[in-house]
N, C-alpha and C positions, 0 to 999 in steps of 0.2 A: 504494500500500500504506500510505504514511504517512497519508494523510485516510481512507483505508477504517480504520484502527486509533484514529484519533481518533476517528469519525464513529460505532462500535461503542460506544466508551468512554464518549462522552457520552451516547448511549442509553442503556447499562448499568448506568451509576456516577453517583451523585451525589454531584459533586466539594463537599465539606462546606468553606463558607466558611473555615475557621480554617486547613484546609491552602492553600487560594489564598493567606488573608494570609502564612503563613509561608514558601512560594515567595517571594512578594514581597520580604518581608523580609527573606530570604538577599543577594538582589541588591541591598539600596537602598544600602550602602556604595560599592558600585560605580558606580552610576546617581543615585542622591539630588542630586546637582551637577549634571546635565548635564542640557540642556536636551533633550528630546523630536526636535528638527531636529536637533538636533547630531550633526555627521558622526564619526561612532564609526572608521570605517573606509574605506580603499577599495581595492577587489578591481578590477585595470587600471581601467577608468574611470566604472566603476561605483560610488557612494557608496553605502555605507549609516549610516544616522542609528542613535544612539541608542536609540531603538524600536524597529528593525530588529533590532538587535545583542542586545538586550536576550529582544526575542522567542526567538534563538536561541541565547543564556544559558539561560534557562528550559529549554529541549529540554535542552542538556546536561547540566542540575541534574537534569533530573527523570531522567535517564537514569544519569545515577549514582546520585540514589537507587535506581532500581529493581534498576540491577547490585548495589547492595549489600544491597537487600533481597536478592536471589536468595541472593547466596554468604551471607549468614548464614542462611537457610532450610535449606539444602542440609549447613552446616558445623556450625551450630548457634551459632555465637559471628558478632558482628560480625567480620570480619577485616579489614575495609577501616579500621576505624572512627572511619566515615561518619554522623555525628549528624542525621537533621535538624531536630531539636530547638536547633542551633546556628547560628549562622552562618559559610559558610566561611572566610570570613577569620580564625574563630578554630580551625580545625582544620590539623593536618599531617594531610599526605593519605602515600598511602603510596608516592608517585613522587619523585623527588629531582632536583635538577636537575645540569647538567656540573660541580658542582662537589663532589656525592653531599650536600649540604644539601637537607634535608625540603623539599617545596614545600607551600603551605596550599592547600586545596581550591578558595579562591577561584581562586587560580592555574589549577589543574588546569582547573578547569568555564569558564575564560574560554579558555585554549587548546581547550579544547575547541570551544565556540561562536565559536573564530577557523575551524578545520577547518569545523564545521556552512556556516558563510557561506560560506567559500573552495570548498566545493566546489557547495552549491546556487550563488550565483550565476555559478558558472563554468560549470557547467551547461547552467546558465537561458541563460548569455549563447551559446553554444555551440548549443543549441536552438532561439534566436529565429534566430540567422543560417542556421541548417539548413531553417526553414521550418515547425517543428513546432507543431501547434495542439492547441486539445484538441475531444473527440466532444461529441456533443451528452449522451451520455449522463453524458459526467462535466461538462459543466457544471452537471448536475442533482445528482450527488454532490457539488457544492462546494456549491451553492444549501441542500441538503439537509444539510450536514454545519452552515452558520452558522446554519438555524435551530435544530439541536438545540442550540446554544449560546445564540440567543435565549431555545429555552426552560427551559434551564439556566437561564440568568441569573433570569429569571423566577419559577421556582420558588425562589430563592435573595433575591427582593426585587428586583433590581436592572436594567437596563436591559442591551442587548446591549451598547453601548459601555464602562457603568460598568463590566460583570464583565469584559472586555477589560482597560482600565486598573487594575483592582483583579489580577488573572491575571498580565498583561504589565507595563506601564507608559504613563503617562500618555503620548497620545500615541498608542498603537497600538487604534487604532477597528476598528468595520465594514469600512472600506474597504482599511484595512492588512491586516486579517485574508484578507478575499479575494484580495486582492491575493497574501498571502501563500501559501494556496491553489493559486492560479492557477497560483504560479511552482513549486510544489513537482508538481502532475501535470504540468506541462508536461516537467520533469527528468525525471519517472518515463517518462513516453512515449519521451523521446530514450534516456535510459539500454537500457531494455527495447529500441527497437529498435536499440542497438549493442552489446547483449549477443545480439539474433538475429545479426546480422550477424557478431560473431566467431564463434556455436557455426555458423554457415553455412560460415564459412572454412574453419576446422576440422573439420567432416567433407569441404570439399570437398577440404582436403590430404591427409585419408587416405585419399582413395580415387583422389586421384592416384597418392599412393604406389602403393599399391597396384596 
C-alpha cells in the first residue's frame, strides 16, 4: 500500500523543486555532520546508516505535515502549528515530554522516524527469517514505481540519483531506494499474511464457541 501511494503520487503530482529543497532543509541541522555510512542506529543487529535514518525522517516530516495540513483544512486554523515554512528545531510542537516541557518538532519527527525504522526493520527482519519473498508482479511495481521517479527527476533537470540526494540525503541513491522498496512490500506481504492469520483464528474461536 505504501509504494502503490507513492507510485500514484509520483504519476499524479509534480513534486515542485522548492518543496524537495525545503524537506531537505528541515533535516540538515540534524544530518548536515554526519556522514552518509554513518550508523544513525541499530535495531538488534541490524545497522542502519544515516541515509537510512534520514530517509525515514523524511516519511515522518512529510506525515506531519500532511496530518496538519488535514486538521487545519477540517478546523480552519493551524492547530498543531506546524510551519513548514520553518525549521523544526525552531518550533514547539504540541506534545510535551515527562516532565510536561514543550518538545520542538525536531524532537517529535525524529521519535517518530525512530518508531518508522523500529518497526519496518523488525518486520523486515521477522519476514526474511519466515521465508517471505515478493510476486513477480510486484517486482514490476517496484521497477515501475523508480522509474516514475526517474522520470520525475527528469522533468525537474536532474538525474535519478541527484533528485534522490536532493529529496533524501546524500548518500541515499538508486540502489538504497530499491532497496528501500524491496524491504517495505516485503513487511507488507508478512504483515497482511499475519493479519489473515489472526482474522482466521478469530473466526475459528467463534465458532468453537459456538
Amino acid at each position: 500500500k505504501n509504494i502503490e501511494k507513492r507510485n500514484k503520487a509520483a504519476k499524479a503530482v509534480k513534486i515542485a523543486v522548492a518543496v524537495v529543497l525545503a524537506v531537505t532543509i528541515a533535516g540538515v541541522a540534524v544530518f548536515s555532520a554526519i556522514k552518509p555510512s554513518f550508523t544513525a542506529l541499530k535495531i538488534g543487529d541490524t545497522s542502519i546508516s544515516a541515509a537510512q535514518f534520514y530517509y525515514y525522517y523524511t516519511i515522518a516530516y512529510n506525515d506531519i505535515a500532511n496530518q496538519a495540513s488535514q486538521l487545519e483544512q477540517y478546523y480552519g486554523s493551524n492547530v498543531w502549528g506546524f510551519d513548514t515554512n520553518l525549521p523544526p528545531d525552531e518550533q514547539e510542537a504540541t506534545e510535551k515530554d515527562e516532565n510536561d516541557n514543550p518538545l520542538m518538532w525536531s524532537d517529535v519527527i525524529k521519535e517518530r522516524a525512530f518508531t518508522i525504522a523500529q518497526q519496518t526493520v523488525g518486520y523486515y527482519n521477522e519476514a526474511v527469517a519466515a521465508g517471505v519473498t515478493l510476486t513477480e508482479d510486484q517486482e514490476a511495481e517496484i521497477a515501475e514505481t523508480i522509474e516514475s521517479y526517474r522520470t520525475e527527476a527528469a522533468n525537474n533537470n536532474y538525474t535519478l540519483n541527484a533528485y534522490l540526494k536532493l529529496y533524501f540525503c546524500q548518500g541515499f541513491d538508486e540502489k538504497e531506494f530499491e532497496n528501500q522498496l524491496r524491504m517495505e512490500m516485503i513487511v507488507q506481504n508478512f504483515t497482511s499474511d499475519k493479519q489473515s492469520e489472526i482474522d482466521k483464528s478469530i473466526k475459528d474461536e467463534e465458532i468453537t464457541k459456538e
